[in-house]
C-alpha positions in Angstrom: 59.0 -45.2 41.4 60.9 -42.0 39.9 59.0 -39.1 38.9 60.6 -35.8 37.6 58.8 -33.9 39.9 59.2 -35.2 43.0 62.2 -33.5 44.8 65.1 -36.0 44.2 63.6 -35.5 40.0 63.9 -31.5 40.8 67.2 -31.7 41.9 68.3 -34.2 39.5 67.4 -31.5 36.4 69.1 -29.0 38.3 72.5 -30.8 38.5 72.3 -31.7 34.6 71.3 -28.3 33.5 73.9 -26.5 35.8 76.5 -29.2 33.9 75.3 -28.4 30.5 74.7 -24.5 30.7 77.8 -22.4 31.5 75.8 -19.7 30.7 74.1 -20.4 33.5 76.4 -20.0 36.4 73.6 -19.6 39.0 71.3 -22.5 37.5 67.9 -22.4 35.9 65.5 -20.8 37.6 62.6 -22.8 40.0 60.0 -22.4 37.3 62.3 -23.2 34.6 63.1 -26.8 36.5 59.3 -27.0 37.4 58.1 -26.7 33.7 61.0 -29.4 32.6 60.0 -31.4 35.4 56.2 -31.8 34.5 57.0 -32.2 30.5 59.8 -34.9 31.3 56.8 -36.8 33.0 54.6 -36.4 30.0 52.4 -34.1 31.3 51.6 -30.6 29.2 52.4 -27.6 30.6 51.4 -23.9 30.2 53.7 -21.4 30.9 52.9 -18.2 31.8 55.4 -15.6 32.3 57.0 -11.7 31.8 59.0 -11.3 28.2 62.9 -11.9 28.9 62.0 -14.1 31.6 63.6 -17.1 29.8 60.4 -18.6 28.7 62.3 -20.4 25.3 64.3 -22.9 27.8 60.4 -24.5 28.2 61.7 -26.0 24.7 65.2 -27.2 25.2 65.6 -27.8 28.7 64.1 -31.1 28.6 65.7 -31.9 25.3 69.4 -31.1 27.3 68.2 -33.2 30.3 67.3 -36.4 27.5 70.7 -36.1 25.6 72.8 -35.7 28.9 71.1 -38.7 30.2 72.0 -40.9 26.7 75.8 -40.0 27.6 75.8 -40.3 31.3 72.6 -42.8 32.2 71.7 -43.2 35.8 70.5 -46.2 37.5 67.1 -44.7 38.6 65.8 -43.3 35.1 64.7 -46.3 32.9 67.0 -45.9 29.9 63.9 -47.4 27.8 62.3 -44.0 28.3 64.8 -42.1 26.2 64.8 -42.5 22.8 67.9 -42.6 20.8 67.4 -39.2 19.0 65.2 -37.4 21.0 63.7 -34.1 19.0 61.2 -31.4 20.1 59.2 -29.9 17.4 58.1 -25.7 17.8 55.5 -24.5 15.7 56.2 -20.5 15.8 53.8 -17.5 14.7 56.8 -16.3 12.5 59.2 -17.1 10.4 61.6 -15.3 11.4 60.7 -15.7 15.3 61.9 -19.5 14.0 65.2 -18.4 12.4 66.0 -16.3 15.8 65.3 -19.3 17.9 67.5 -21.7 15.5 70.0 -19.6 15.5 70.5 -18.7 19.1 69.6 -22.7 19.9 73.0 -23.3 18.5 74.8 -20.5 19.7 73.9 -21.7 22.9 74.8 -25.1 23.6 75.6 -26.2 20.0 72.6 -27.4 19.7 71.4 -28.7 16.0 68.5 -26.9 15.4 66.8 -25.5 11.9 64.1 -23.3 11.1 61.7 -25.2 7.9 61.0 -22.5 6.0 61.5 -21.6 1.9 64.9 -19.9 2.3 66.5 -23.1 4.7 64.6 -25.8 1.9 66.0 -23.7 -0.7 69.4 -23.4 1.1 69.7 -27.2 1.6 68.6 -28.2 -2.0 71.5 -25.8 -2.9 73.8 -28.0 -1.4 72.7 -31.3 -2.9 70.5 -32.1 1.0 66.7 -32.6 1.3 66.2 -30.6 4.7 63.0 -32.7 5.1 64.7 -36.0 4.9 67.1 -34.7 7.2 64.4 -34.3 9.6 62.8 -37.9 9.1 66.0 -38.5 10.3 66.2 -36.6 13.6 69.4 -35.2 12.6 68.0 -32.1 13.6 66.9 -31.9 17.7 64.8 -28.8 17.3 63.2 -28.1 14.8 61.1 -25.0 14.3 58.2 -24.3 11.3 55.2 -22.0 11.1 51.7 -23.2 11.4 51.2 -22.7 7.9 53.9 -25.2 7.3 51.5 -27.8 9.0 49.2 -28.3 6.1 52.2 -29.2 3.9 52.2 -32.7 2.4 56.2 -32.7 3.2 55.2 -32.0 7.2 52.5 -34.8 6.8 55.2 -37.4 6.1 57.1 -36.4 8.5 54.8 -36.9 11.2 54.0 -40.3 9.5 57.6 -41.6 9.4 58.2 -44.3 12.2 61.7 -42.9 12.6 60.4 -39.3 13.7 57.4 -40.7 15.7 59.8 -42.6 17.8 62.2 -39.8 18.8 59.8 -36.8 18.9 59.6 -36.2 22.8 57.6 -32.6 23.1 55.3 -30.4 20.5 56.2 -27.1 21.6 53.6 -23.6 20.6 55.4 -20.6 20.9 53.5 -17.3 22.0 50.4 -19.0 22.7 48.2 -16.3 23.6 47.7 -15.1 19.4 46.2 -18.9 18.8 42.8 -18.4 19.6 42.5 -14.9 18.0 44.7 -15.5 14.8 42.9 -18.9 14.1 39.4 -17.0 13.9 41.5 -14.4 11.7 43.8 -14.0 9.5 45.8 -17.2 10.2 43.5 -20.0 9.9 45.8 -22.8 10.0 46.4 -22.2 13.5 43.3 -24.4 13.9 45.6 -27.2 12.3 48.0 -26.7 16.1 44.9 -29.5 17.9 44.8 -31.5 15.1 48.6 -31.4 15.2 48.6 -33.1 18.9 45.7 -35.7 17.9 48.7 -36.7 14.8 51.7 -36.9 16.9 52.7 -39.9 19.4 51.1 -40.7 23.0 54.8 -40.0 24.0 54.7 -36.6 22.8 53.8 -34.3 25.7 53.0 -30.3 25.0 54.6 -27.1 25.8 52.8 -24.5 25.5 54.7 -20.5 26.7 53.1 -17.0 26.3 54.2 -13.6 28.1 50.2 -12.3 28.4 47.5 -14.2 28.9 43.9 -13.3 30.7 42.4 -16.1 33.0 39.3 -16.2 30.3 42.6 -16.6 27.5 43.9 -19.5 29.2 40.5 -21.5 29.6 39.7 -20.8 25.9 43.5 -21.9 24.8 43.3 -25.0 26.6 40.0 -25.7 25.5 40.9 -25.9 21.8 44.4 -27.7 22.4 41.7 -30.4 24.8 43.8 -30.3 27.5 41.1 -31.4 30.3 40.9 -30.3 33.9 43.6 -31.9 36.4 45.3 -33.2 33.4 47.9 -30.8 32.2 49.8 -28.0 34.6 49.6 -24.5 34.4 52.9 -22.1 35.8 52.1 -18.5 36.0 54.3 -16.1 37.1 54.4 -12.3 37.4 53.8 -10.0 34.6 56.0 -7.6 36.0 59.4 -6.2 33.9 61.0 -4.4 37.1 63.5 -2.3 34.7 60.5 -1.7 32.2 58.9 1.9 32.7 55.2 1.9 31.4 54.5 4.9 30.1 50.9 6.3 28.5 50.9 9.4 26.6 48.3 11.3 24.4 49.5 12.1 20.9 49.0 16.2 19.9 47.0 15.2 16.6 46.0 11.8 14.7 48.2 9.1 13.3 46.7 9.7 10.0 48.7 12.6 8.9 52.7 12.1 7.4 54.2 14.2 10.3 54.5 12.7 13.9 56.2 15.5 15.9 54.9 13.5 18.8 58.0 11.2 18.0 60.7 13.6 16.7 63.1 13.3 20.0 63.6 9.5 18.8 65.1 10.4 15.8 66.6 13.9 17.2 68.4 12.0 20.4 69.9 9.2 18.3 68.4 6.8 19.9 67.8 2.4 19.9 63.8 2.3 19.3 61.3 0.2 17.9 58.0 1.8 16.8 55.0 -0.6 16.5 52.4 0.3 14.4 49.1 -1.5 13.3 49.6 -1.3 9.7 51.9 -1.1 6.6 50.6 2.1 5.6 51.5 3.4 8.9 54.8 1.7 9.2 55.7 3.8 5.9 54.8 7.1 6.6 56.5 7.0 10.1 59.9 5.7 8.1 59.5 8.8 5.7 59.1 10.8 8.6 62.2 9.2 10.5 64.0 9.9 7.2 63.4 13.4 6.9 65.7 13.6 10.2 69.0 12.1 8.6 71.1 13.2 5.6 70.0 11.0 2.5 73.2 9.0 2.6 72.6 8.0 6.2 68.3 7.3 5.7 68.3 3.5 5.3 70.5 2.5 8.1 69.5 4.7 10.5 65.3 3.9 10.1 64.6 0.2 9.2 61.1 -0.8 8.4 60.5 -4.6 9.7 56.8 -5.8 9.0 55.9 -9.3 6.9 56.9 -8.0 3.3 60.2 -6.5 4.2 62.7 -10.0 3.0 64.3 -12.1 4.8 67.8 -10.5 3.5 67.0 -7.0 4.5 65.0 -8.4 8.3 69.1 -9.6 8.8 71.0 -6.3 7.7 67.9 -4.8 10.1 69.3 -7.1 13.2 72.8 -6.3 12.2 72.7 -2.9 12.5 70.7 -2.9 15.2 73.3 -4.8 17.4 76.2 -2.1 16.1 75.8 -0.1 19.6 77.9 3.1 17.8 75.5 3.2 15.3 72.1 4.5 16.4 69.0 2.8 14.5 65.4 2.9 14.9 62.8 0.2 13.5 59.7 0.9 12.7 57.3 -2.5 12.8 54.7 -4.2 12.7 53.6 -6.5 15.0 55.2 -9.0 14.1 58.6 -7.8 15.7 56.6 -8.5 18.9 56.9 -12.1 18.4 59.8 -13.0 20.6 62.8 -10.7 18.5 65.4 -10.7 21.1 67.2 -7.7 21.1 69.0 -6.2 24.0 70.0 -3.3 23.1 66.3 -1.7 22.7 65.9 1.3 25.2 62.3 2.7 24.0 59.7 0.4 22.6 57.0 2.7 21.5 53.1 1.8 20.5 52.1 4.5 18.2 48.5 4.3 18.0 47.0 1.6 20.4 47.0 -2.0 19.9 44.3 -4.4 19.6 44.6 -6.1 22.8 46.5 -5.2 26.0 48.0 -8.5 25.4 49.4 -6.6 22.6 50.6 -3.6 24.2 52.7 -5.6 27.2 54.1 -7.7 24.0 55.3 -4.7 22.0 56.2 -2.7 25.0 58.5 -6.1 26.5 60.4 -5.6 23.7 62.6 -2.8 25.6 65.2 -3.9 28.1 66.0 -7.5 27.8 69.3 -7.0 29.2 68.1 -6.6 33.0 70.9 -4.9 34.1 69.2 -1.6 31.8 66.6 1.1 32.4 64.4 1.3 29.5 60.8 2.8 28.9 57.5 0.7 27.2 55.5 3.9 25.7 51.9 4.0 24.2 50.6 7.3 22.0 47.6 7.2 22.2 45.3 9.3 19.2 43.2 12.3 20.4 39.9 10.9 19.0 40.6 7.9 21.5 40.9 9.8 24.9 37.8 11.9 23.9 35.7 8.7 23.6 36.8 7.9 27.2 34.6 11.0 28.6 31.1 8.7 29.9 34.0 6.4 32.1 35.4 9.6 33.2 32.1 10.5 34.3 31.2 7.1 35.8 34.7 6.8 37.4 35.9 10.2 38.6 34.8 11.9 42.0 36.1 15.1 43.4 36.3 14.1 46.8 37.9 10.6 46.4 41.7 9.6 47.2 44.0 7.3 45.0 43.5 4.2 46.6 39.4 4.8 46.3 39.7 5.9 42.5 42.0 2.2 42.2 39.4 0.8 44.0 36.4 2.0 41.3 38.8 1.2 38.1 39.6 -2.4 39.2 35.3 -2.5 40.1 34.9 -1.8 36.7 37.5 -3.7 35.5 36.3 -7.0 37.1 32.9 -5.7 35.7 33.3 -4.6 32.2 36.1 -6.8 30.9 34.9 -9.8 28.7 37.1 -12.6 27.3 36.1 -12.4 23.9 38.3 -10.1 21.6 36.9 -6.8 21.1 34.8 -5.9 17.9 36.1 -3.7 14.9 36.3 -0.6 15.5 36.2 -0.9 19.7 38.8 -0.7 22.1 40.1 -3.7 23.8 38.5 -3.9 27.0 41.3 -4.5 29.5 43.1 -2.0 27.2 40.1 0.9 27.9 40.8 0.0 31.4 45.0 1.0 31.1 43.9 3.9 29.6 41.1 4.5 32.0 43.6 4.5 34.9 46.4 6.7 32.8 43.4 9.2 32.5 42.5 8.9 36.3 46.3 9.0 37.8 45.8 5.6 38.5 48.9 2.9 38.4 49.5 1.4 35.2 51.3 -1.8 36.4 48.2 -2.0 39.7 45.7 -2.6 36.4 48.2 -5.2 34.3 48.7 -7.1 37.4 44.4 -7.2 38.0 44.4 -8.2 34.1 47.0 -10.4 33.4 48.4 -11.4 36.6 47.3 -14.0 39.6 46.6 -12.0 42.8 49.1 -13.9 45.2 52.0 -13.8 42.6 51.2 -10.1 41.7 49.1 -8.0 44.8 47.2 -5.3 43.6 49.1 -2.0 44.3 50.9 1.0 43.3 54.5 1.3 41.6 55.8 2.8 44.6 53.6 1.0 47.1 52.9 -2.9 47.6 55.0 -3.7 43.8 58.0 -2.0 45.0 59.4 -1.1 41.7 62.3 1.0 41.0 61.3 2.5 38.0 58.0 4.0 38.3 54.7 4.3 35.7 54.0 7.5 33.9 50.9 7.6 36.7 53.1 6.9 39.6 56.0 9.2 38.9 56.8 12.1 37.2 59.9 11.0 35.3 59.0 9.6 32.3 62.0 8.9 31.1 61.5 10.0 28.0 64.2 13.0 26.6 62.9 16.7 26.1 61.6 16.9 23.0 61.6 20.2 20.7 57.9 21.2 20.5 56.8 21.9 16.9 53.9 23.3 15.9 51.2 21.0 14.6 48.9 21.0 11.9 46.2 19.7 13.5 45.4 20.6 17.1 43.9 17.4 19.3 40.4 16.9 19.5 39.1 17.2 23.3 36.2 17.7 24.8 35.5 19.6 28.5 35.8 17.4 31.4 33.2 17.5 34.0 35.3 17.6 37.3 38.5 19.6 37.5 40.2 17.0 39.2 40.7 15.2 36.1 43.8 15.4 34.1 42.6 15.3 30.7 45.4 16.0 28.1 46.5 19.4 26.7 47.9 20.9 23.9 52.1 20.9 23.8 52.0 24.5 23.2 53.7 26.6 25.8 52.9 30.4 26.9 54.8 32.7 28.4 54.7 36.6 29.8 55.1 39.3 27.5 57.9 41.8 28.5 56.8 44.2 25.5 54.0 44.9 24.1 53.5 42.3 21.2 53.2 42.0 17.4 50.3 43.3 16.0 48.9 40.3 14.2 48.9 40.3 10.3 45.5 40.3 9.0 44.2 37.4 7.5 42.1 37.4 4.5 38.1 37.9 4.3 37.6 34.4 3.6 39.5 31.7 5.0 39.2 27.8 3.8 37.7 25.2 5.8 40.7 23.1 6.8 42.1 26.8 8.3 38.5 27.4 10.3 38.3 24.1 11.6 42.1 24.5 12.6 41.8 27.7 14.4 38.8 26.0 16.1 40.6 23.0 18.0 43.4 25.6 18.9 41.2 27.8 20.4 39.8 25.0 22.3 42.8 23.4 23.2 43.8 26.7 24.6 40.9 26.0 26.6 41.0 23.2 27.9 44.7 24.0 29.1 43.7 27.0 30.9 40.5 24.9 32.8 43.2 22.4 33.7 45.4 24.7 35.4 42.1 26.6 37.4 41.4 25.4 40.6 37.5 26.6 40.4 35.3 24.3 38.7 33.1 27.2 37.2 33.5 27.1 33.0 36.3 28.8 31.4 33.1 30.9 29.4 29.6 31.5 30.5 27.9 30.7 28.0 28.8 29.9 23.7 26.7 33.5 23.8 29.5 35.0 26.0 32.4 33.8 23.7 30.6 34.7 20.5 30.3 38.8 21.8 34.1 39.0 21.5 34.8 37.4 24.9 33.3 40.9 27.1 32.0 38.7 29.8 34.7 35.9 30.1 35.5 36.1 33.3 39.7 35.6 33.0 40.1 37.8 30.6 42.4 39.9 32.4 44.3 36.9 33.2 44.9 34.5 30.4 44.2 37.3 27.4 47.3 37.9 27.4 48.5 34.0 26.6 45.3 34.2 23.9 46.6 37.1 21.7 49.9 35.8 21.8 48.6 32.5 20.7 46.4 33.9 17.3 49.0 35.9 16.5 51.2 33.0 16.2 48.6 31.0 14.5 47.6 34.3 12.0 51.0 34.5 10.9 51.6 30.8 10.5 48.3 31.0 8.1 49.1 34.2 6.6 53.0 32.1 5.9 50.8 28.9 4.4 48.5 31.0 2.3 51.1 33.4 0.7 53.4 29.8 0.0 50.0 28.6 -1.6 49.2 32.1 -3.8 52.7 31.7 -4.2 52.7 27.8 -6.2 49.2 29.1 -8.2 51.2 32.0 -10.0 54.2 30.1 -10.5 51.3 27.7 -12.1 49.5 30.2 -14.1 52.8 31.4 -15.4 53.9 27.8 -16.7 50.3 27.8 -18.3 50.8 30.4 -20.2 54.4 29.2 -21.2 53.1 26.2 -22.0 50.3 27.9 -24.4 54.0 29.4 -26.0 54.9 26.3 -26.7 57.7 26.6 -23.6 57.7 23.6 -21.0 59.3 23.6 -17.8 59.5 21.2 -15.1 55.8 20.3 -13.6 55.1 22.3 -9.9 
């Protein structure tokens, strides 16, 4: 009896695919004939695999393999197994993830595929068509729609129509690992994706393809779609983007502010970036940032904002422009540009802020360097406020006397030990995320604790960048390239919030100010004013203590920077370095004095310019409001 996946089935979906693909000169790939093997037998499949690893050919492979065989049947395959109009049916997480599929379906092989959503209904009806009918019909092959669409009364006679139930060969879920989390959300209808299967055919089989997926993910996914044990096949392959450098840094102040030096080079370097943020407010002060850096002819091409209110109309002029290589864009998003946007072109995918899950972050991050034959970078900012919370691990975690590999050896202990497979709570970090940032804090390699997370063992070993995983490009805890252009450092507003680390050892971050030796005497400072405001006291504070924290990382004693808070509050007299980093101190206040001195004379400045138009005003004179 012929089965697709015995050897002679392998090589039979080889020889049609290699036939039907010319972009394919080397053929599909072993787990892309493995997957289309298994669903051609009926049997669901999971697929498991690294973003721009070709997961989308899950969902037309087979399809190619059905219609070749209507054209060209071979005695061995019971024609009575293909149906006349065979069609696969993709519920996507977004709409416009559905219009990209569509439209590079039938770029590809000329395939007839549609996105259901209100602009293509709205389109068709246009043109005198009803897209639904059309689809009774199967005179669409693919056809994509959102689980939202699912609860629609046109959708339900769809699935009813005798015509459709007889041709629909697969139900396909695209990034599967946001169905669990997103159904207990903000997206309850994907809870309507199991019912879905319960409504469609016995013929119909199940694809189901995700880039990031935990072990605990995958038995809670295929729980709710009842896909029972020995019944349905699971292909996971490595997590790892070999041109992808993962990169952790810590941002110089909060993401709540409407300047983020921390980002400047993007916009200073002209370069292709996407900027993932968690939410719309965020995503619009970082685009009025980004347009502070262009002239105001150029703002709105050169920083696009792509998030789920942004239309359909202006997401397209986005892509556009985006694809113009000589014209250098940058789009700040929201997750949902993670969802699958193909874009080659992207050389720095940047996480500003962390996201919920380190699902998430791999998502977001595999959004740089689709074309393989690139370098690119995957970097996450994270706040201040974050990496001080991370101070009790640090503790638990960090020993003077260990090497790497024993420090590797304690974070993937406490990895195996503290992750869960529940999501994390409001306001906590992600546990398998704590544990990236764990081992960007402890030197550890970033790709080592992916591969423990989302990986399987034999397919991924644990290791280092530049030890068993053999990559070229190295993580920002493996190497010291980051890839990443030099950036003009600016001074911030707000210092970052640290606290003192308790072993030396420990690379905990620093403030991006830079000192150097004085060849003349310097400045005397301008003196500031009796009383200072709060937000200036509370300033000066986190400089002062960014300053030392920068000087403790750079001592090789582990005795404290200051005695005692006694010592530093007698005008420093007993700190013991005073003769060696004073120096780098004065300079530093008398750069911070004047920068005050600057903001409070601007801010005297606006008052009497206020009290003036006051009076004016009391004149009967008006002029423009300050």
């Amino acid at each position: 009896m012929f089965t697709w996946t015995s050897n002679a089935g392998k090589t039979t979906i080889t020889e049609i695919l290699r036939a039907v693909i010319p972009q394919w000169p080397t053929g599909p790939h072993e787990f892309q004939v493995d997957a289309c093997a298994n669903l051609l037998d009926k049997k669901p499949t999971v697929l498991l695999a690294s973003t721009a690893s070709g997961k989308t050919a899950t969902f037309f492979c087979p399809l190619l393999v059905l219609q070749h065989l209507l054209k060209h049947p071979r005695p061995e395959i019971p024609s009575e197994s293909i149906p006349a109009k065979p069609v696969v049916l993709v519920v996507t997480p977004l709409v416009e993830l559905g219009n990209n599929h569509a439209k590079e379906m039938a770029a590809f092989n000329n395939m007839k595929a549609i996105s259901i959503n209100a602009e293509t209904i709205e389109s068709a009806r246009q043109e005198g068509r009803n897209l639904y009918a059309e689809v009774r019909a199967c005179e669409w092959s693919m056809v994509f729609l959102s689980a939202e669409r699912l609860t629609s009364k046109d959708v339900a006679v769809i699935l009813k129509d005798p015509t459709f139930r007889a041709n629909v060969v697969m139900l396909g879920i695209d990034e599967g690992h946001v169905l669990i989390p997103w159904s207990l959300s903000f997206r309850a209808a994907y809870k309507q994706i199991s019912q879905l299967r319960r409504r469609l055919p016995d013929h119909c089989t199940l694809a189901v393809v995700t880039a990031t997926l935990t072990a605990g993910g995958l038995k809670a996914l295929c729980d709710e779609l009842d896909l029972r044990e020995g019944g349905y096949k699971v292909i996971r392959r490595s997590v790892q983007r070999a041109n992808v450098r993962t990169v952790v840094r810590e941002l110089s102040r909060g993401i709540g502010s409407l300047s983020f030096p921390d980002i400047a080079w993007i916009f200073k370097n002209n370069i292709k970036a996407v900027v993932f943020c968690a939410t719309l407010d965020l995503v619009w002060r970082v685009g009025v940032y980004g347009w502070e850096h262009f002239p105001l002819a150029e703002q709105l091409d050169r920083v696009r904002l792509w998030s789920s209110i942004t239309s359909p109309s202006y997401n397209k002029k986005t892509l556009e422009l985006f694809a113009d290589d000589s014209r250098p864009t940058t789009i700040v998003a929201t997750i949902a540009f993670s969802m699958g946007m193909n874009l080659p072109n992207i050389t720095y995918s940047i996480n500003l802020g962390l996201p919920e899950t380190l699902e998430a972050l791999v998502q977001q991050n595999g959004r740089a360097g689709r074309d393989h034959s690139t370098t690119a970078v995957g970097i996450t900012y994270v706040p201040p406020t974050t990496i001080a919370s991370f101070q009790h691990e640090i503790n638990t975690l960090a020993d003077e006397d260990s090497d790497p590999a024993a420090v590797h050896r304690k974070l993937a202990q406490f990895t195996k030990t503290k992750v869960g497979t529940k999501p994390a709570t409001s306001g906590k970090i992600d546990p398998n995320l704590r544990s990236l940032i764990l081992a960007h804090l402890l030197g550890v390699c970033l790709e080592g604790v992916k591969n423990e997370v989302l990986s399987c063992p034999s397919i991924d070993p644990p290791g280092t960048c530049s030890g068993a995983l053999n990559r070229r490009v190295l993580c920002s805890s493996c190497g010291e390239e980051t890839g990443i252009p030099a950036e003009t450092v600016e001074l911030p507003t707000t210092a970052p919030i640290s606290s003192t680390p308790s072993a030396p050892n420990v690379a905990l971050p620093v403030p991006t100010t830079t000192t150097t030796k004085a060849t003349k005497p310097p400045p005397t400072p301008t003196s500031l004013p009796a009383k200072l405001s709060r937000k200036i006291v509370a300033n000066l504070k986190l400089w002062l203590a960014d300053f030392a924290l920068k000087q403790w990382n750079a001592k090789p004693s582990a005795e404290s920077l200051f005695s005692t808070k006694a010592a530093m509050d007698e005008a420093l007299k007993d700190w013991k370095y005073l003769g060696e980093d004073g120096q780098a101190l004065f300079e530093l206040l008398t750069k911070l004095i004047a920068e005050y001195v600057q903001r409070i004379e601007a801010a005297n400045e606006v008052k009497k310019k206020r009290a003036a138009a006051t009076r004016l005003r009391a004149k009967g004179v008006y002029l423009p409001t300050l």
